[in-house]
C-alpha positions as CSV (number, residue, x, y, z in Angstrom):
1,X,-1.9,16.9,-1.9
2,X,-3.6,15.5,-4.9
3,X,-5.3,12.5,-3.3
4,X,-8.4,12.1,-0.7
5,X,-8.0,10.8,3.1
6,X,-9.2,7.4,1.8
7,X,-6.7,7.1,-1.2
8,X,-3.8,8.0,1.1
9,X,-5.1,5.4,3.4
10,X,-5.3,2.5,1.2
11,X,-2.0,3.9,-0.4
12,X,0.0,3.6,2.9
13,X,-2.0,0.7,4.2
14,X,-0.7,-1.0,0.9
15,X,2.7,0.3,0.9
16,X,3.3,-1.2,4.1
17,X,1.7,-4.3,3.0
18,X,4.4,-5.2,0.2
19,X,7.3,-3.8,2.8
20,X,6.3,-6.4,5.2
21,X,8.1,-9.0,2.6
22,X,11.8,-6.9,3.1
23,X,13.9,-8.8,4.7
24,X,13.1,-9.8,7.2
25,X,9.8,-10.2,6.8
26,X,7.8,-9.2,9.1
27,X,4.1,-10.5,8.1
28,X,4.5,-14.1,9.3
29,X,2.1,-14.4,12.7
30,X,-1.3,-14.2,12.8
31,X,-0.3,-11.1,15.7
32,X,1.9,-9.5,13.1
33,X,-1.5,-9.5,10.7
34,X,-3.4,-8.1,13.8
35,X,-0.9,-5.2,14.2
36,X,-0.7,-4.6,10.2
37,X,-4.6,-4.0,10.5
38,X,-5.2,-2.0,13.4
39,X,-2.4,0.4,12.3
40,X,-4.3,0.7,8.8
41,X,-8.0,1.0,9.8
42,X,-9.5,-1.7,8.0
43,X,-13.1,-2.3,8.8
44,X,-15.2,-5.3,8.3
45,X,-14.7,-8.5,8.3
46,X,-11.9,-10.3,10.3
47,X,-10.8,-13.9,10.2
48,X,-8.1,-13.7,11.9
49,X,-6.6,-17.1,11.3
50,X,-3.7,-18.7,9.4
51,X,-5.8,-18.7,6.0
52,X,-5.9,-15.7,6.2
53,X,-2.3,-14.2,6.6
54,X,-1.5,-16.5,3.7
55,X,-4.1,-14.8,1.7
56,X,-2.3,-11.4,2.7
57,X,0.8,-12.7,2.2
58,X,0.0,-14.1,-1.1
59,X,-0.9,-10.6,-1.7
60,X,2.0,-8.8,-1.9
61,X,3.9,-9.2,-5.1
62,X,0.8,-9.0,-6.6
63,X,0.5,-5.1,-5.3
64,X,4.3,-4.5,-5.6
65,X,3.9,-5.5,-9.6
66,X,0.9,-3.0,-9.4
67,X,1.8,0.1,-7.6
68,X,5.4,-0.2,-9.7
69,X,3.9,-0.3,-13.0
70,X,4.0,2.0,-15.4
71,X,0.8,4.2,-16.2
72,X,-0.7,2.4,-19.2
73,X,0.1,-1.4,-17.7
74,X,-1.4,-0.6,-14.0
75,X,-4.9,0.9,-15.7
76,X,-5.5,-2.9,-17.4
77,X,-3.6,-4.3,-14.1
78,X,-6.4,-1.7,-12.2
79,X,-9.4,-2.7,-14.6
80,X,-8.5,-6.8,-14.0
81,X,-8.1,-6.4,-10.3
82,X,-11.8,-4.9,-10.0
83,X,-13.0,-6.9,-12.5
84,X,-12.0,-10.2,-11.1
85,X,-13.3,-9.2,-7.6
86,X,-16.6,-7.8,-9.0
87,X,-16.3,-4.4,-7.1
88,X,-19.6,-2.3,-7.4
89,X,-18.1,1.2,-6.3
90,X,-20.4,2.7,-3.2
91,X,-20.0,5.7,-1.2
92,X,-20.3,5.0,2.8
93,X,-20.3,6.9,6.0
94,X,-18.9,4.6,9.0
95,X,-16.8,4.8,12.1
96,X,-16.8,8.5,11.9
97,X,-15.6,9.0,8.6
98,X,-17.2,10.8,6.0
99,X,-18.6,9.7,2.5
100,X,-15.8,7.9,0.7
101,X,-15.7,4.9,-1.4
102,X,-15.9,1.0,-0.8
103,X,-16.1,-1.6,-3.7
104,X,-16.7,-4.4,-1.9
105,X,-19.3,-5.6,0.7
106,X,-18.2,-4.9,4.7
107,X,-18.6,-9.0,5.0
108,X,-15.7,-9.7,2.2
109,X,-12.7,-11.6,2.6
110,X,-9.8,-9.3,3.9
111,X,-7.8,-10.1,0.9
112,X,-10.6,-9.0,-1.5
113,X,-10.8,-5.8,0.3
114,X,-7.3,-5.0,0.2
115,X,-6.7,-5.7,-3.2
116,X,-9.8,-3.6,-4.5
117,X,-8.9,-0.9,-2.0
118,X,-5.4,-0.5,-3.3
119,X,-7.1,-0.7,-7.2
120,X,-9.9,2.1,-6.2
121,X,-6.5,3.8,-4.7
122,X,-4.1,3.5,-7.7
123,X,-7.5,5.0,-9.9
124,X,-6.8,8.1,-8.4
125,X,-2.9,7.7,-9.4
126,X,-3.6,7.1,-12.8
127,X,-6.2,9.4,-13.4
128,X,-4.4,12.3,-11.4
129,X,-0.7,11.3,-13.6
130,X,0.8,10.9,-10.1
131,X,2.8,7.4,-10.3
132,X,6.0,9.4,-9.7
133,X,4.9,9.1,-6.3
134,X,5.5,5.6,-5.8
135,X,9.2,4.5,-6.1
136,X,11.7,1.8,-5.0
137,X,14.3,2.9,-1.8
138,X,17.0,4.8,-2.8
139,X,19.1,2.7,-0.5
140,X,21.2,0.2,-2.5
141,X,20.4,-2.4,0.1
142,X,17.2,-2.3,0.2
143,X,13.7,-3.1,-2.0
144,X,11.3,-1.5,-0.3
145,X,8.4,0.7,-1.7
146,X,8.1,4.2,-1.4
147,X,4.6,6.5,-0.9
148,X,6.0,10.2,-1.1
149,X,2.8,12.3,-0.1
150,X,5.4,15.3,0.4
151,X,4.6,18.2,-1.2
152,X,7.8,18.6,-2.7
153,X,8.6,15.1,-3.9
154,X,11.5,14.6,-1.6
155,X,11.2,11.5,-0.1
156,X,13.4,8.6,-1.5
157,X,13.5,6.5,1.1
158,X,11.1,4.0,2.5
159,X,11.7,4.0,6.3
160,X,13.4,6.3,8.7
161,X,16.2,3.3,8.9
162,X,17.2,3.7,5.6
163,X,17.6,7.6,5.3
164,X,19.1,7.2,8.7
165,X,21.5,5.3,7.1
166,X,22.6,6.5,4.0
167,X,22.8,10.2,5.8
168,X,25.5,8.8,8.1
169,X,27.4,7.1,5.4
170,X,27.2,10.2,3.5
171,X,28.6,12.4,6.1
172,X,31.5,9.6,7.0
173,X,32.1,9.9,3.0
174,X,32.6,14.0,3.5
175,X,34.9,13.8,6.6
176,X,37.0,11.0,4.9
Protein backbone atom coordinates (compact mmCIF):
# COMPACT_ATOMS: atom_id res chain seq x y z
CA UNK A 1 0.00 0.00 0.00
CA UNK A 2 1.23 3.36 -1.05
CA UNK A 3 0.12 5.40 1.94
CA UNK A 4 1.36 5.62 5.73
CA UNK A 5 -0.82 4.38 8.89
CA UNK A 6 -1.74 8.08 9.36
CA UNK A 7 -2.88 8.79 5.71
CA UNK A 8 -5.01 5.69 5.72
CA UNK A 9 -6.37 6.90 9.02
CA UNK A 10 -7.46 10.28 8.02
CA UNK A 11 -8.51 8.78 4.66
CA UNK A 12 -11.09 6.28 6.32
CA UNK A 13 -11.85 8.55 9.15
CA UNK A 14 -12.95 11.07 6.27
CA UNK A 15 -14.54 8.67 4.09
CA UNK A 16 -16.80 7.73 6.74
CA UNK A 17 -17.31 11.34 7.51
CA UNK A 18 -19.04 12.30 4.01
CA UNK A 19 -20.97 8.64 4.20
CA UNK A 20 -22.68 9.66 7.36
CA UNK A 21 -24.82 12.15 4.90
CA UNK A 22 -26.30 8.73 2.75
CA UNK A 23 -29.49 8.35 3.44
CA UNK A 24 -30.24 8.15 6.17
CA UNK A 25 -27.98 10.13 7.72
CA UNK A 26 -26.57 9.04 10.41
CA UNK A 27 -24.46 12.02 11.90
CA UNK A 28 -27.34 13.92 13.53
CA UNK A 29 -26.78 13.36 17.62
CA UNK A 30 -24.22 14.61 19.57
CA UNK A 31 -23.76 10.44 20.53
CA UNK A 32 -23.61 9.73 16.85
CA UNK A 33 -20.50 12.37 16.73
CA UNK A 34 -19.06 10.55 19.87
CA UNK A 35 -19.22 7.19 18.09
CA UNK A 36 -17.85 8.72 14.68
CA UNK A 37 -14.77 9.82 16.86
CA UNK A 38 -13.88 7.13 18.93
CA UNK A 39 -14.01 4.67 15.97
CA UNK A 40 -11.50 7.17 14.04
CA UNK A 41 -8.93 8.04 16.76
CA UNK A 42 -9.05 11.60 16.94
CA UNK A 43 -7.01 13.23 19.62
CA UNK A 44 -7.26 16.60 21.15
CA UNK A 45 -9.63 18.63 21.69
CA UNK A 46 -13.40 17.65 22.28
CA UNK A 47 -16.41 19.93 22.56
CA UNK A 48 -18.74 17.66 22.34
CA UNK A 49 -21.81 19.82 21.93
CA UNK A 50 -24.37 20.79 19.33
CA UNK A 51 -21.94 23.47 17.68
CA UNK A 52 -19.96 21.25 17.14
CA UNK A 53 -21.72 18.38 15.09
CA UNK A 54 -22.90 21.21 12.92
CA UNK A 55 -19.40 22.12 12.37
CA UNK A 56 -18.82 18.40 11.28
CA UNK A 57 -21.81 18.20 9.55
CA UNK A 58 -21.14 21.39 7.66
CA UNK A 59 -18.09 19.49 6.73
CA UNK A 60 -19.04 17.06 4.60
CA UNK A 61 -19.76 18.23 1.08
CA UNK A 62 -16.95 20.12 1.54
CA UNK A 63 -14.67 16.76 1.73
CA UNK A 64 -16.93 14.87 -0.67
CA UNK A 65 -16.12 17.87 -3.41
CA UNK A 66 -12.49 17.27 -2.37
CA UNK A 67 -11.70 13.65 -2.18
CA UNK A 68 -13.82 13.42 -5.73
CA UNK A 69 -11.84 15.87 -7.49
CA UNK A 70 -9.82 15.46 -10.05
CA UNK A 71 -5.87 15.62 -9.60
CA UNK A 72 -5.11 19.19 -10.66
CA UNK A 73 -8.58 20.79 -8.93
CA UNK A 74 -7.95 18.88 -5.43
CA UNK A 75 -3.98 20.27 -5.23
CA UNK A 76 -5.48 24.23 -5.30
CA UNK A 77 -8.66 22.61 -3.33
CA UNK A 78 -5.57 20.95 -0.94
CA UNK A 79 -3.40 24.22 -1.02
CA UNK A 80 -6.74 26.55 0.03
CA UNK A 81 -7.83 24.09 2.69
CA UNK A 82 -4.28 24.42 4.52
CA UNK A 83 -3.99 27.75 3.68
CA UNK A 84 -7.21 29.01 5.12
CA UNK A 85 -6.62 26.94 8.42
CA UNK A 86 -2.93 28.07 8.73
CA UNK A 87 -1.61 24.49 9.15
CA UNK A 88 2.24 24.58 10.16
CA UNK A 89 3.05 20.76 9.33
CA UNK A 90 4.76 19.04 12.67
CA UNK A 91 5.82 15.58 13.29
CA UNK A 92 4.45 14.16 16.83
CA UNK A 93 4.80 11.08 18.89
CA UNK A 94 1.43 10.50 21.14
CA UNK A 95 -0.74 7.85 22.40
CA UNK A 96 1.60 5.28 21.32
CA UNK A 97 1.92 6.10 17.92
CA UNK A 98 4.98 6.82 16.19
CA UNK A 99 6.32 10.09 14.45
CA UNK A 100 3.63 11.13 11.98
CA UNK A 101 2.28 14.44 11.06
CA UNK A 102 -0.25 17.07 12.57
CA UNK A 103 -0.89 20.58 11.08
CA UNK A 104 -2.69 21.92 13.54
CA UNK A 105 -2.35 22.51 17.35
CA UNK A 106 -3.86 19.45 19.75
CA UNK A 107 -6.19 22.49 21.28
CA UNK A 108 -7.98 23.22 17.73
CA UNK A 109 -11.49 23.04 16.88
CA UNK A 110 -12.45 19.51 15.75
CA UNK A 111 -13.62 20.74 12.46
CA UNK A 112 -10.14 22.45 11.78
CA UNK A 113 -8.51 19.26 12.49
CA UNK A 114 -10.49 17.15 10.31
CA UNK A 115 -10.44 19.24 7.43
CA UNK A 116 -6.52 19.74 7.56
CA UNK A 117 -6.09 16.01 8.34
CA UNK A 118 -8.05 14.95 5.27
CA UNK A 119 -5.82 17.86 3.14
CA UNK A 120 -2.38 16.48 4.76
CA UNK A 121 -4.12 12.99 3.62
CA UNK A 122 -5.20 13.75 0.05
CA UNK A 123 -1.15 15.33 -0.26
CA UNK A 124 -0.15 11.93 -0.24
CA UNK A 125 -2.98 11.09 -3.01
CA UNK A 126 -1.85 13.64 -5.21
CA UNK A 127 1.65 13.31 -4.92
CA UNK A 128 1.62 9.47 -5.06
CA UNK A 129 -1.03 9.67 -8.50
CA UNK A 130 -3.37 7.48 -6.39
CA UNK A 131 -6.97 9.32 -6.79
CA UNK A 132 -8.19 6.15 -8.53
CA UNK A 133 -8.54 5.05 -5.18
CA UNK A 134 -11.34 7.02 -4.19
CA UNK A 135 -14.62 6.44 -6.12
CA UNK A 136 -18.42 6.73 -5.89
CA UNK A 137 -20.51 3.10 -5.02
CA UNK A 138 -21.00 1.12 -7.71
CA UNK A 139 -24.50 0.52 -6.56
CA UNK A 140 -26.95 2.47 -8.63
CA UNK A 141 -28.82 3.33 -5.46
CA UNK A 142 -26.45 4.57 -3.58
CA UNK A 143 -23.82 7.84 -3.30
CA UNK A 144 -21.58 6.87 -1.06
CA UNK A 145 -17.71 7.19 -1.18
CA UNK A 146 -15.33 4.61 -1.71
CA UNK A 147 -11.50 4.20 -0.05
CA UNK A 148 -10.06 1.00 -1.87
CA UNK A 149 -6.74 0.32 0.16
CA UNK A 150 -6.87 -3.28 -1.67
CA UNK A 151 -4.00 -4.19 -3.26
CA UNK A 152 -5.70 -5.05 -6.29
CA UNK A 153 -8.13 -2.20 -6.77
CA UNK A 154 -11.18 -4.35 -6.38
CA UNK A 155 -13.34 -2.75 -4.19
CA UNK A 156 -16.39 -0.79 -5.78
CA UNK A 157 -18.52 -0.69 -3.16
CA UNK A 158 -18.73 1.47 -0.08
CA UNK A 159 -20.25 -0.86 2.56
CA UNK A 160 -20.69 -4.54 3.03
CA UNK A 161 -24.60 -3.64 2.40
CA UNK A 162 -24.23 -2.62 -0.81
CA UNK A 163 -21.92 -5.50 -2.28
CA UNK A 164 -24.27 -7.70 -0.30
CA UNK A 165 -26.70 -6.41 -2.42
CA UNK A 166 -25.93 -6.19 -5.80
CA UNK A 167 -24.20 -9.88 -5.35
CA UNK A 168 -27.70 -11.23 -4.67
CA UNK A 169 -29.33 -9.43 -7.45
CA UNK A 170 -26.66 -10.59 -9.66
CA UNK A 171 -27.04 -14.21 -8.86
CA UNK A 172 -31.15 -13.90 -8.97
CA UNK A 173 -30.32 -12.21 -12.64
CA UNK A 174 -28.24 -15.72 -13.54
CA UNK A 175 -30.93 -18.20 -12.22
CA UNK A 176 -33.66 -16.17 -13.96
Amino acid sequence: MPFTNDTEMSLKATVALVNTASEPDTLTTIADLSAWYAEHQYTGRRDGDAAELEALRALRPVLRELLLAGRDDAAVRVNQLLAEAQALPQLERHDGLDWHIHAVPRDAPLERRVIVEAAMAMVDVIRADELSRLSVCADDGCDGLVLDLSRNRSRRYCSTACANRNAVAAYRARRR
